[in-house]
N, C-alpha and C positions, 0 to 999 in steps of 0.2 A: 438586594442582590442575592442575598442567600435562599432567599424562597424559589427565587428561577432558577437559582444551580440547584438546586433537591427537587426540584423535577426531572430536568435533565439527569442526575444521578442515580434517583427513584429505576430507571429501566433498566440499566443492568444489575442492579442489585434486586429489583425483581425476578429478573429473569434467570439469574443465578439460584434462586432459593425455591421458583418454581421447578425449575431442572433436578434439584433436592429433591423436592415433594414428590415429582413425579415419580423417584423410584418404589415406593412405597414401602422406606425400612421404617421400620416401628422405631422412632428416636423422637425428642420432645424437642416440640414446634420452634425453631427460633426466632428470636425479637426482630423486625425491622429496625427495630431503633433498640440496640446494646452495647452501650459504654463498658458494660466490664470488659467485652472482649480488647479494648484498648488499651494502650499505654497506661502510665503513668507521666513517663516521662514526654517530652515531644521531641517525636522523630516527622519524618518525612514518609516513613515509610513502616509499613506493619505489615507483619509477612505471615499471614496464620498460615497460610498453606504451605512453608519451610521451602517455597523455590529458590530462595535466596543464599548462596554459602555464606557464611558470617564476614569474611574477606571481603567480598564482591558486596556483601550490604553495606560495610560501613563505607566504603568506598563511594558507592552512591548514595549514600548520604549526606558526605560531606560533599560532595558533589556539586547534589541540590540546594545544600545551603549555601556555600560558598554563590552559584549561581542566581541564586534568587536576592543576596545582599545586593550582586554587583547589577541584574536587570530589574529585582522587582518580581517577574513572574515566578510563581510556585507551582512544583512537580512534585507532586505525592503519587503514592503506589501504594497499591492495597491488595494483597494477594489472600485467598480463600477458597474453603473448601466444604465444608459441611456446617460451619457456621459465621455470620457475616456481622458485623456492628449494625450494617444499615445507615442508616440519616444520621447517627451520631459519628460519623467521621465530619459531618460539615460543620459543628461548632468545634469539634474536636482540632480542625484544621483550619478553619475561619476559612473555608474556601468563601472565592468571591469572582469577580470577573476578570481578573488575571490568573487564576488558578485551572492549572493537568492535571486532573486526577484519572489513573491507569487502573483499572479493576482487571483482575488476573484469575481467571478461573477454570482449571481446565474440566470442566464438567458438560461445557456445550462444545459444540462446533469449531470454538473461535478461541483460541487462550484469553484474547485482550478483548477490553472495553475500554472506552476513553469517556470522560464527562470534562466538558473545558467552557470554563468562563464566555461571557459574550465578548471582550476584548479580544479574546485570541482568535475568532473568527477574523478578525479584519489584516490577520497576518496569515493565519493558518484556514482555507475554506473547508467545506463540510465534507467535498472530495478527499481531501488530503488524508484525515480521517481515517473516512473508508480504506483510500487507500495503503495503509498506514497497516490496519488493524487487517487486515487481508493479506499484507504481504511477510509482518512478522508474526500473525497470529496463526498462520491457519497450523492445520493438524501434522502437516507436513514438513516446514522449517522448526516448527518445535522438537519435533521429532528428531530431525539432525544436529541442534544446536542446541535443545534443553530448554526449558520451560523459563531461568535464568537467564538467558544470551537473549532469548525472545523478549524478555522487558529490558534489558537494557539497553539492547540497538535500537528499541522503537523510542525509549526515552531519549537518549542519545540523539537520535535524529531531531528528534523536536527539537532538542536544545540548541543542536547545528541551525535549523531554520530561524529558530526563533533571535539568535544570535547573528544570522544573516539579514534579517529581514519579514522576513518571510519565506513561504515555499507555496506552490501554486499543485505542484507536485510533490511528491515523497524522491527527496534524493538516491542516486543508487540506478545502474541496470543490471536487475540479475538476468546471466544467464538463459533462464527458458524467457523472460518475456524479451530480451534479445534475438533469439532463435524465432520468436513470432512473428517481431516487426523485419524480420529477414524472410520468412515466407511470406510476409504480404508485399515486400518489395519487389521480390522474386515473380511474384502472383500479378501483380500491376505492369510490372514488365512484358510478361505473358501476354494479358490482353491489350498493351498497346503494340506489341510487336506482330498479332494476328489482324487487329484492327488498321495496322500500315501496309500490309500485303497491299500488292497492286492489285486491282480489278479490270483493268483496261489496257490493251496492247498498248507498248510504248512509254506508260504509265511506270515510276520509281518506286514514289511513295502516295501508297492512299490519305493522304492529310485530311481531307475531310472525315473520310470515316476515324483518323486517330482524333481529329479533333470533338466529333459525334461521341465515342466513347470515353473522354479525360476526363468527364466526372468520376468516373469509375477505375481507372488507374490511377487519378489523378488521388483519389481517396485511402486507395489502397499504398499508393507507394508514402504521399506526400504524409495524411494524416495520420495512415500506421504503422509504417515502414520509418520517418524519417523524424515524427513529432518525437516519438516519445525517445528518442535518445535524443535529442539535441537537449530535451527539458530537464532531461533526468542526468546526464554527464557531459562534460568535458574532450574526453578521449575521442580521437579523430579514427580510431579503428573500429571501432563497430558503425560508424557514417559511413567510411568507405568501405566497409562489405557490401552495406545495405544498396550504396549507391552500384556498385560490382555486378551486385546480386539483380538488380533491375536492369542494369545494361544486357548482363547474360544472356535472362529473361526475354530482353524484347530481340534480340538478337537471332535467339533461336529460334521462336516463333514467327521471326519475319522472314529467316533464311530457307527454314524447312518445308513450306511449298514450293517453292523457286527450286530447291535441290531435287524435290520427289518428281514436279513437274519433269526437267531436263534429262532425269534416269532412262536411257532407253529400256523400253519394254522389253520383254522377254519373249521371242517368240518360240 
């Protein structure tokens, strides 16, 4: 079990030390594999890079441990910055296949990296992940919330899924990806409301042609307008914008040649 997690672990922590090298300061090469940079003692968590306030460490410390007595699963955190242990945090922490380990580096793109056991795939998928490390890693929520609040919410939430069950998704609708699934409802609405215009005297609604086009609003309102909050929250108010928002939508696109038509002309 530990030779497949030290692959898995192996790329962010290369990828970290290549991001080092690449700037080219004259400072002496560091180990893949260095135990001195490690404890003594056994924590959960080893902070070289000081994102951590000492409060807010020990806090998730005991956190983690208290959690891991009561489920079992283990959360380590490893934060760095110009020098890393490497592979010696896996004996160091007996990672295995219940084991999160969170690598924190703000030197690339992304604050966070995740390396997790094969067990916690079949709670947590590889999406999740991604999604995960993109929504509290990127350059931007760090920025507002500190490099600190960025590993604790995204630990946190593990712990919420992992403690639910699982998660399919990353809990939570922030904000702008709310405002998106509100423009694609908006947007679906839109084309099923021009695709209903009548075409033929006499004629209400073009049903065929809305039916001809519902792959395409059907996509837009159902799969991105309406999935990802039903998945992501609870709250019946961002459903009912979204659903608002596509009524609007098709409303005004089906009214707006019918009004333009009947304007008398100007002569």
């Amino acid at each position: 079990m530990a030779h497949r997690f030290a692959k898995r672990l192996l790329l962010p922590l290369l990828t970290a030390v290549l991001v080092f090298a690449s700037g080219f300061i004259a400072q002496p090469a560091q180990a893949f594999d260095n135990p001195d940079l490690l404890p003594e003692h056994d924590t959960p968590i080893v902070d070289l890079a000081n994102f951590l306030p000492k409060i807010q460490e020990n806090k998730l410390v005991q956190d983690f441990l208290n959690f891991e007595q009561e489920t079992g699963w283990k959360l380590r955190v490893l934060t760095q910055y110009d020098q890393t242990p490497g592979r010696a945090v896996i004996p160091y922490w007996g990672l295995d296949d219940q084991s999160i380990l969170l690598v924190a580096d703000a030197r690339g793109g992304n604050l966070l990296a995740f390396s997790v056991g094969d067990k916690v795939y079949d709670l947590l998928p590889r999406t999740f992940w991604i999604e995960l490390q993109t929504r509290f890693g990127n350059m931007y929520y760090v920025r507002e919330n500190g490099e600190n609040n960025s590993i604790a919410t995204a630990m946190t939430t593990v712990k919420q899924c992992l403690t639910n069950g699982g998660c399919d998704v990353v809990p939570g609708l922030p904000r702008e990806q709310w405002i998106l699934t509100l423009i694609t409802s908006i947007l679906g609405g839109v084309i099923c409301g021009l695709a209903a215009v009548p075409r033929k005297e006499g004629q209400i609604i073009a049903w065929q042609w809305a039916l001809i086009f519902s792959p395409l609003w059907g996509i837009l309102f159902l799969a991105f307008g309406i999935g990802p909050v039903v998945t992501r929250t609870s709250d019946w108010l961002p459903l009912f914008r979204n659903v608002m928002g596509f009524s609007m939508g098709l409303l005004v696109a089906y009214l707006a040649p019918m009004m333009s038509a009947s304007r008398p002309s100007e002569t």
